[in-house]
Every structure is written in C-alpha cells, then in structure tokens.
Phi, psi and omega in degrees: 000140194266350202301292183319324182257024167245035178257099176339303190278128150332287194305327180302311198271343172255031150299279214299294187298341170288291203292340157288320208266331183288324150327350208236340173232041163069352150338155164287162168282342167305294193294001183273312201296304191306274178328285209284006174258356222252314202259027162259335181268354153310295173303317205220079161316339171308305183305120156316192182249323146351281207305325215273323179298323196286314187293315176326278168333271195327299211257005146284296159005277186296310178266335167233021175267291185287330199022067177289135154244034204252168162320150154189166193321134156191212178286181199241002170260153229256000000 
C-alpha cells in the first residue's frame, strides 16, 4: 500500500502497514488489533494500553476504514 509512505510518524505507519497485511493473511480483526497495540507500545513504553488502544483504533480508522489522507491525533514523534 503506497499510503504507508506518506504517514509521518514511524510508529503511526507501522500501525497501519501490520494491521493491513495482517488482515490480509487472514488475522482476525481483534487479534490484528490486539498485535498493533503490543507494537505501538513498542514504539512507546511510555503509553498506557488505554492511550495505544485509542491511537491505534483512530489511525486504523482514518486510513483504512475511512481511507482518509489528511493528518491525525496521535503521539509527538517524528
């Protein structure tokens, strides 16, 4: 998907791109979900499991529900 390389944030495009692909070879969407809050908290130990469930959701959301290409809410990393 070419989408992934205008997504700014690292952790944000590699959110998108596990969770696309994992859908793609047949993951569930829970367990899709689920792997991408484990490796969004990868990027950001920092993060509750709340915040990585809120961002996650949003930026699967935006890019590949909505299939948006505008900005969006997340973390402060480049």
């Amino acid at each position: 998907m070419a989408r992934e390389s205008l997504i700014a944030r690292r952790c944000e495009r590699a959110v998108v791109t596990a969770y696309s692909e994992l859908r793609q070879i047949g993951s569930g969407d829970m367990a899709a979900f689920q792997a991408c809050t484990a490796l969004y908290r990868i990027h950001h130990p920092e993060a509750s499991i709340g915040e990585a469930r809120r961002l996650v959701a949003e930026w699967i959301d935006h890019h590949l529900v909505r299939d948006a290409t505008g900005p969006t809410a997340g973390c402060d990393c480049g």
